[in-house]
C-alpha positions as CSV (number, residue, x, y, z in Angstrom):
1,X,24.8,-14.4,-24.8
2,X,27.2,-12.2,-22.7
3,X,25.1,-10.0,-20.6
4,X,27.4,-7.3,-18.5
5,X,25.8,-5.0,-16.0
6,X,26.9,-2.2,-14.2
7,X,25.2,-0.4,-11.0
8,X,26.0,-0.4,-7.6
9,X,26.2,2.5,-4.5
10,X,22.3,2.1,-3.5
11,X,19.6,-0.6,-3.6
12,X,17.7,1.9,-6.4
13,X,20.6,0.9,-8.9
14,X,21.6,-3.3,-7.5
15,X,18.1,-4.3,-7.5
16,X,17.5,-3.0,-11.1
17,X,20.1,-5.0,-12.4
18,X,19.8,-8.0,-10.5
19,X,15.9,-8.0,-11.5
20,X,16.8,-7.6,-15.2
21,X,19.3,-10.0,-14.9
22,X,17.2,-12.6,-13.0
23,X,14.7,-12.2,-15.8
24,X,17.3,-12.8,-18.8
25,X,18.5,-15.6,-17.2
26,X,14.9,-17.0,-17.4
27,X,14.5,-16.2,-20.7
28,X,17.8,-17.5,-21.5
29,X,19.5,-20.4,-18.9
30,X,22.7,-20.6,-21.6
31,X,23.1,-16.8,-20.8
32,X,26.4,-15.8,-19.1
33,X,26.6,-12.9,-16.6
34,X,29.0,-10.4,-15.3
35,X,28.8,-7.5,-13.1
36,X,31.4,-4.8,-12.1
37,X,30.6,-3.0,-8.8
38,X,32.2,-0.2,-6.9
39,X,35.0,-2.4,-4.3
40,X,33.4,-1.4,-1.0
41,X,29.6,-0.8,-2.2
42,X,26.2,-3.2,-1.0
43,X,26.4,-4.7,-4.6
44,X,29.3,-6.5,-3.2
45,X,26.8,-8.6,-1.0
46,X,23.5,-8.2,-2.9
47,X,25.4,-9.5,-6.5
48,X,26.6,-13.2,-5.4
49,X,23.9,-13.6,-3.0
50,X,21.5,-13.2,-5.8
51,X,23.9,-16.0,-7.4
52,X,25.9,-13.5,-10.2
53,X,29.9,-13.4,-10.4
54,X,30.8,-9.6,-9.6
55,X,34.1,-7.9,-10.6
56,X,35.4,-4.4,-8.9
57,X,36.9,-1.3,-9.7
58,X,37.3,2.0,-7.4
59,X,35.1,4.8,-8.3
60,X,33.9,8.1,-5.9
61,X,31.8,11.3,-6.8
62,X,32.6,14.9,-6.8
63,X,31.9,16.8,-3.4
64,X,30.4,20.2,-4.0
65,X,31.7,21.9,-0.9
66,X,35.1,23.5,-1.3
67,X,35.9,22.9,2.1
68,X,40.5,21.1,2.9
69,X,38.4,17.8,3.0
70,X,36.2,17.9,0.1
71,X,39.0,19.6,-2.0
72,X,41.5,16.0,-1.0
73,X,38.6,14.2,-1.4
74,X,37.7,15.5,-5.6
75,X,41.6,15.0,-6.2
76,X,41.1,11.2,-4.7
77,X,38.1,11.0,-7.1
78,X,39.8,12.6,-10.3
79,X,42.5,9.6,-10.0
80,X,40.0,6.8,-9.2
81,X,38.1,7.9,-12.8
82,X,41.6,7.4,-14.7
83,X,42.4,4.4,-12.4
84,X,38.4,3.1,-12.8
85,X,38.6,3.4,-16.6
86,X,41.8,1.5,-16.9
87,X,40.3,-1.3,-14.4
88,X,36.5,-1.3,-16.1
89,X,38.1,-1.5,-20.2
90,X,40.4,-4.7,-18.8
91,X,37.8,-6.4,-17.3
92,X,35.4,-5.8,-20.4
93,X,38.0,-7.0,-22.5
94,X,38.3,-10.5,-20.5
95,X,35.0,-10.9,-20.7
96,X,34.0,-10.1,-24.4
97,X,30.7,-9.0,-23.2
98,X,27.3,-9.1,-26.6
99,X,26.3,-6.3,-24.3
100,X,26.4,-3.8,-21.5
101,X,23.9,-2.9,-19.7
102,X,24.1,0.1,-17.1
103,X,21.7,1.2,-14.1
104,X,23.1,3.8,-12.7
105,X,25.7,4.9,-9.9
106,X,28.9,6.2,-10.2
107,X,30.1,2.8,-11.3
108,X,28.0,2.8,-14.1
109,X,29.9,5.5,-15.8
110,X,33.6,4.3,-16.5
111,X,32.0,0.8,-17.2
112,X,29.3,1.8,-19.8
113,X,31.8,4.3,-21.3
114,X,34.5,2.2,-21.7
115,X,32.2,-0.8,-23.1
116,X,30.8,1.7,-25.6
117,X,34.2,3.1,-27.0
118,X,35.7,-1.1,-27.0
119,X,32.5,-1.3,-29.7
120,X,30.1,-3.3,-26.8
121,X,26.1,-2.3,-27.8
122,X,24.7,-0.5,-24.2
123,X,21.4,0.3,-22.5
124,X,21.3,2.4,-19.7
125,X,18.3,2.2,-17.3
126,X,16.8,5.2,-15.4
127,X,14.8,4.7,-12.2
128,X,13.9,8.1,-11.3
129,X,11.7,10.9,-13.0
130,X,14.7,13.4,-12.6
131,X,17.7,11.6,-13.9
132,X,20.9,11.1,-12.3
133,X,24.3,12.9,-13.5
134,X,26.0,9.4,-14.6
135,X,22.8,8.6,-17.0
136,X,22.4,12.0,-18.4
137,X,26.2,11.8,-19.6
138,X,26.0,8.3,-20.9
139,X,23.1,9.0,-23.2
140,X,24.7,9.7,-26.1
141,X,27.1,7.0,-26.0
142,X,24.6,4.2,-26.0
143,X,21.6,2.4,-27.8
144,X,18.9,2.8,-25.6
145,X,18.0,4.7,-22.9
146,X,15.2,2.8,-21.0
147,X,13.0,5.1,-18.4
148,X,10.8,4.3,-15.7
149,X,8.5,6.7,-16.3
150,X,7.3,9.1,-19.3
151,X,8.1,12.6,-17.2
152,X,12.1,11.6,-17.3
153,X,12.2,11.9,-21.5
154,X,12.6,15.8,-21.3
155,X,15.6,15.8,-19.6
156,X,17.1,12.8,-22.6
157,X,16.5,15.2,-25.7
158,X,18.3,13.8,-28.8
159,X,18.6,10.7,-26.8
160,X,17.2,6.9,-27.8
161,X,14.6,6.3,-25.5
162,X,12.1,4.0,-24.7
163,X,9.6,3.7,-20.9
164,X,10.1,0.7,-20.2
165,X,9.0,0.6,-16.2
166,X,11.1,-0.1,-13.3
167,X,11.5,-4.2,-12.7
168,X,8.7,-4.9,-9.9
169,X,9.1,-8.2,-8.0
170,X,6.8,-10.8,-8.8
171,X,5.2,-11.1,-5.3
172,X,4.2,-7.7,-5.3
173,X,2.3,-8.1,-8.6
174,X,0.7,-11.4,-7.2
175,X,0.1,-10.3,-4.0
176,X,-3.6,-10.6,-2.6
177,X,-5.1,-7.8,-0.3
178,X,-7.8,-10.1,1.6
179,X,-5.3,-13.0,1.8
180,X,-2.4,-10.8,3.4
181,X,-4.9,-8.9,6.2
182,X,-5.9,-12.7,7.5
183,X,-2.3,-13.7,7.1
184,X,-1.4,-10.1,9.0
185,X,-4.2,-10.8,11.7
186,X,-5.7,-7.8,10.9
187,X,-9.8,-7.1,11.3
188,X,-11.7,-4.1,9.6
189,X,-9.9,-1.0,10.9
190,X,-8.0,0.8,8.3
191,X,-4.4,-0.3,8.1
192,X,-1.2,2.4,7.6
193,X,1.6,1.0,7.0
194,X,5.0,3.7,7.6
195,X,8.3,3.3,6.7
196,X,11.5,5.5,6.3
197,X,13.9,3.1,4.7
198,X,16.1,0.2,5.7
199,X,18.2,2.5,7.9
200,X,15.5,4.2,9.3
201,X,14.1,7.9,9.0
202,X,14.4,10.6,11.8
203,X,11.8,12.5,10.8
204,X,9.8,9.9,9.3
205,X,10.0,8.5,12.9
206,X,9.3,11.6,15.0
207,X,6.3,12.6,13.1
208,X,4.8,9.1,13.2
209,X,5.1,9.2,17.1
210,X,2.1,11.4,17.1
211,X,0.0,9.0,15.0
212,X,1.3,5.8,16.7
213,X,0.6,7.4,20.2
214,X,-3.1,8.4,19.1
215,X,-3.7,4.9,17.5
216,X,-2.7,3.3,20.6
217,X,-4.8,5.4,22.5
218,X,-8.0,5.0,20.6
219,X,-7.5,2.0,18.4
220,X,-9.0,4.2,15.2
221,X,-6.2,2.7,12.5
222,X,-4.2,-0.8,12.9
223,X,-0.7,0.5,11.6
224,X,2.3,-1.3,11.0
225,X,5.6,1.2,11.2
226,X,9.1,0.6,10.6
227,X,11.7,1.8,12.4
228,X,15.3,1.5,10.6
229,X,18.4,0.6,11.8
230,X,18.8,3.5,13.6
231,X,15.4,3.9,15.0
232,X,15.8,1.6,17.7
233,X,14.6,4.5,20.2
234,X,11.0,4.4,18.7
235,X,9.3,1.5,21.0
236,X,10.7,3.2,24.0
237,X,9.3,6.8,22.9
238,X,6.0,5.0,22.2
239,X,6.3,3.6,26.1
240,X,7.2,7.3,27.1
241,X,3.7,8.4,25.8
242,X,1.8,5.5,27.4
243,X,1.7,3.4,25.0
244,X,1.6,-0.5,25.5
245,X,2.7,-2.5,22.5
246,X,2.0,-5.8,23.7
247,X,-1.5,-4.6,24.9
248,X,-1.8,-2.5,21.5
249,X,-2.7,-5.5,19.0
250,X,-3.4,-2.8,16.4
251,X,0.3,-1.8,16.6
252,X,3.0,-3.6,14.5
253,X,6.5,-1.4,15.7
254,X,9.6,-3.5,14.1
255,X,12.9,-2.5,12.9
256,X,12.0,-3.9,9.2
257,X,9.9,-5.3,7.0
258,X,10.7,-8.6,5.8
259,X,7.3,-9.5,4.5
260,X,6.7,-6.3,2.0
261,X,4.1,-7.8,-0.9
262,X,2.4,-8.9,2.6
263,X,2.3,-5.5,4.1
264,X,1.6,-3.6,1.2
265,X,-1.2,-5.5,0.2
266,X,-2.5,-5.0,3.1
267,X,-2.5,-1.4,3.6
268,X,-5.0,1.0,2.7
269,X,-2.9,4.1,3.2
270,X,1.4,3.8,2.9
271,X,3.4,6.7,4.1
272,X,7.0,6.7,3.1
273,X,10.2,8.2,0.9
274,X,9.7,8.3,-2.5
275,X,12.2,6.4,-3.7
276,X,12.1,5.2,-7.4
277,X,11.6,1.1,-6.8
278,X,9.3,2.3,-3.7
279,X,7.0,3.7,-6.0
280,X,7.1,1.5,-8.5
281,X,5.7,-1.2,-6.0
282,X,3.0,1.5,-5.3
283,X,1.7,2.0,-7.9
284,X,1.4,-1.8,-9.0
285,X,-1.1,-2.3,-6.2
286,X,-2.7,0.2,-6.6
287,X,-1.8,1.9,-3.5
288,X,-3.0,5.6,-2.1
289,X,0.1,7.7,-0.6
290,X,1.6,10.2,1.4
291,X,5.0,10.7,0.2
292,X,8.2,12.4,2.4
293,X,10.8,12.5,-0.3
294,X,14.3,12.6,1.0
295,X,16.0,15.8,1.0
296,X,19.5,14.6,1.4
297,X,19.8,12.6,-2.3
298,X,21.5,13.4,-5.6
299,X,19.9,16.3,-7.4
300,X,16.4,16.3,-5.3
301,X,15.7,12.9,-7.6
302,X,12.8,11.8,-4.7
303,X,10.9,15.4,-4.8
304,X,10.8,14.6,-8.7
305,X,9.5,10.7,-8.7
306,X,6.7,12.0,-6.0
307,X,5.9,15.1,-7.7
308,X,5.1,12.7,-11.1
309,X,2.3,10.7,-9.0
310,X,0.9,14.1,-7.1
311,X,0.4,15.7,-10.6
312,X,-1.0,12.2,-11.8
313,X,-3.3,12.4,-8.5
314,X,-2.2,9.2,-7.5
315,X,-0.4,10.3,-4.1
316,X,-0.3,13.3,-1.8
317,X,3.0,15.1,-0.2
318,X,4.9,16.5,2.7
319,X,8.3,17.9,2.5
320,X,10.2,17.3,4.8
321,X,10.6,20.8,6.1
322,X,6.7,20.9,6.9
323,X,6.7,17.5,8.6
324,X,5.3,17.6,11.6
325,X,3.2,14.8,13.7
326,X,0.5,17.5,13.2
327,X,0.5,17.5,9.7
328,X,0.7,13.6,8.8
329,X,-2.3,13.0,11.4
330,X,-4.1,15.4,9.5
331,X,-3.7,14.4,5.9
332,X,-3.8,10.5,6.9
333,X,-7.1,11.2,8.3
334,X,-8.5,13.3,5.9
335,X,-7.2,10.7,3.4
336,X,-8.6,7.9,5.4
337,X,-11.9,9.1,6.0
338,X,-12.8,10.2,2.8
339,X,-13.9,6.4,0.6
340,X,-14.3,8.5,-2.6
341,X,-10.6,10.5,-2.5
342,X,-8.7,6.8,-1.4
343,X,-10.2,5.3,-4.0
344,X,-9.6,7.6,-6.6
345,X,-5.8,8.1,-5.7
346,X,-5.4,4.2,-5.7
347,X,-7.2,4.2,-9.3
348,X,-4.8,6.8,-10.5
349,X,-1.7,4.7,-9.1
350,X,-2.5,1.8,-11.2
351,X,-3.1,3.3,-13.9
352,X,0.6,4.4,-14.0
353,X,2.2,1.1,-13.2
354,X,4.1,-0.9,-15.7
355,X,3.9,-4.0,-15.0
356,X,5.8,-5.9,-17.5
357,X,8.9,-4.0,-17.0
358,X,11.4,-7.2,-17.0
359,X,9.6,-8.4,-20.4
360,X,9.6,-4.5,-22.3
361,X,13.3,-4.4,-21.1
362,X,14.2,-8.0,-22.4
363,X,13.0,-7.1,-25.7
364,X,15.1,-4.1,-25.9
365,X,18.2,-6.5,-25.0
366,X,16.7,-8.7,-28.1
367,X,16.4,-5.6,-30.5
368,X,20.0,-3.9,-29.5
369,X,21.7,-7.5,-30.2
370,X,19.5,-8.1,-33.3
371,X,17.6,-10.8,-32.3
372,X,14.2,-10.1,-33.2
């Protein structure tokens, strides 16, 4: 079996793929991989550390400002799709792929539509509850559109789909809440755990001053917080306020979070983006939320993935226009103090995780190459 896999740009798309790989190449060690990412995107370090060959191709996306430098920049873009297509349908070719399987990116698009017209069976996979532009074109070109959650099949009308789940990581769906507060240290305070992404949040980080300033103050919440790349200011705010994070052994204020399954175990209450992998770890722990969806992504996709647990009542929200230190103390509080409300928005969070992703997504693999 000749597996090729297309996705690149942003974690939301590699991961994907590398998970669905991973899990094929379980199933199947004689399987033989392949992926094509964008020349100068992550994929081009997440791919062969994950232990996959990766081939590349140029590909850009259409600016919607009509400003001298947008303008160059859509010409540069309109040549890369001629060039891209050219460079994805040679490399397909080479490797004689049983299938293609695309998860979204700009990358995905000349690769998945170039397998499809050389006769290669693809699947496309959606993360998000509001689609992205390159998987709402590739549709109709393909076998199987596989979703991550039920509220994205109005926007696939006509379309082959199936829910299928996002891939979660295994220590996530094995990780122990009462094991990973002793490993954390932690006693019987409720415990936040904050985070704005791997590169940090601005806001995210301004408003959880307030909170980390009070905790610190009065010890009410243990809280563990991550700052991003580019939040390296935060511990000297917190000093600023009077806070002393050696002396405040509530307090965990780091740049990252290596130990995720740990963390998120742990917490009672997580406050962070709503990105689509994000919440698909959520929800298979079973964890309550306040959600600050990211304003600045492709078609509003994070409102969409948080709006689908809020309506589920799995998770509150703040846009980020009414973020505030104010208004996160107030709803983690309110959140936090009331047993009956935390436990019913953790309930509803499970009940919405798919947590055999990998296997449902295997079998559609199976079905589009006839092998059940």
């Amino acid at each position: 079996m000749k597996i090729l896999l297309a996705g690149g740009g942003t974690a939301g798309h590699i991961n994907p793929a590398l998970a669905i790989a991973g899990y094929i190449r379980e199933k199947n060690p004689d399987a033989t991989f392949l992926f094509i990412g964008n020349r100068n995107g992550m994929e081009q370090r997440l791919v062969p550390q994950a232990g996959f060959p990766i081939s590349s191709i140029t590909i850009s996306g259409f600016q919607r400002s009509m400003s001298p430098k947008s303008v160059v920049a859509n010409m540069r873009t309109v040549r890369r799709t001629v060039t891209s297509s050219v460079a994805a349908a040679k490399i397909i070719r080479d490797f004689q792929p049983d299938i293609c399987i695309g998860t979204g990116g700009y990358v995905s698009g000349p690769v998945v539509r170039e397998a499809a017209r050389l006769g290669v069976p693809c699947i496309i996979h959606e993360q998000n509850a509001y689609p992205g532009v390159t998987n709402k074109m590739l549709a109709k070109r393909v076998q199987k559109v596989m979703l991550a959650v039920e509220a994205a099949k109005p926007y696939f009308k006509d379309a082959p789909v199936v829910v299928t789940g996002n891939p979660v990581r295994g220590e996530i769906l094995t990780a122990d809440k009462a094991a990973s507060r002793r490993a954390l240290g932690l006693d019987q305070r409720p415990m936040i755990l904050s985070f704005g992404g791997s590169l940090g949040a601005q806001k995210i980080n301004e408003a959880m001053i307030e909170l980390l300033v009070r905790s610190g103050k009065d010890g009410r919440y243990q809280h563990i917080h991550a700052y991003g790349k580019y939040g390296g200011w935060v511990p000297d705010k917190l000093r600023e306020r009077g806070v002393d994070l050696e002396a405040c052994k509530n307090l965990d204020i780091r740049p990252y979070i290596d130990n995720m399954p740990i963390c998120m175990a742990a917490a009672d209450l997580v406050i962070c983006r709503a990105g689509a992998i994000t919440l698909s770890e959520i929800q298979a722990m079973g964890k309550p939320a306040i959600l600050i969806p990211s304003p600045n992504v492709a078609e509003n996709h994070q409102y969409h993935n948080a709006m689908a647990l809020v309506n589920a009542g799995a998770a509150d929200i703040i846009e980020e226009s009414d973020l505030s230190g104010e208004a996160v103390t107030e709803k983690a509080d309110a959140m936090l103090h009331d047993a009956a409300t935390l436990a019913r928005f953790g309930e509803n969070s499970k009940k919405m995780a798919i947590t055999n992703a990998n296997e449902r997504i295997y079998s559609v693999v199976k079905q589009v190459l006839h092998l059940v």
